[in-house]
C-alpha positions in Angstrom: 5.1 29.5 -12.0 8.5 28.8 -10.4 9.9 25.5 -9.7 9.1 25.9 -6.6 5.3 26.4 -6.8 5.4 23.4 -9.4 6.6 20.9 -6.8 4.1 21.8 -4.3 1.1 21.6 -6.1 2.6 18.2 -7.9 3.1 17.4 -3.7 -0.6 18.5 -3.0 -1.9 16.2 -6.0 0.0 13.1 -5.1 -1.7 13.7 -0.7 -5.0 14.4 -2.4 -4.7 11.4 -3.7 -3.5 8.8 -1.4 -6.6 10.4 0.8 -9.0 9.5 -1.8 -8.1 6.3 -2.6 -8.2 5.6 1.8 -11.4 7.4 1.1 -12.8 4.7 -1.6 -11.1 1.5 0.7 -13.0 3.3 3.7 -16.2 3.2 1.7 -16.1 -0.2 0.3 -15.4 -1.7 4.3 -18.7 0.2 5.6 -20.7 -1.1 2.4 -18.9 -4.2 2.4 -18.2 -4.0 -1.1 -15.3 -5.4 -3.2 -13.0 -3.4 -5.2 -11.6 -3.9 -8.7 -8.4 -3.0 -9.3 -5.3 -3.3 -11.3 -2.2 -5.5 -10.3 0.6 -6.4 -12.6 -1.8 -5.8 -16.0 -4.5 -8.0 -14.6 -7.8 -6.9 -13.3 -8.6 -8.4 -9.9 -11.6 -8.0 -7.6 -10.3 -7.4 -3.9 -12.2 -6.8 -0.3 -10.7 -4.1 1.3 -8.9 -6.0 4.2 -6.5 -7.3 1.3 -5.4 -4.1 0.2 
């Protein structure tokens, strides 16, 4: 696989993922659920407005 082909699919990953995680806040608006994430080593519990 050339470098080429490496950086793509490393550029495909990284889209697939910023469209999940809109995905998941999406969700968690129409279910008006909270969401637990990470932020600076501490876990916090966040609506989805706030992120």
């Amino acid at each position: 696989m050339s470098e080429k082909e490496i950086l793509e699919m490393q550029r495909l990953i990284d889209e697939g993922i910023v469209l999940a995680q809109r995905r998941l806040v999406e969700r968690s608006r129409l279910f008006k659920s909270t969401l637990v994430v990470t932020r600076n080593g501490h876990v916090v519990e966040l609506q989805p407005d706030e992120i």
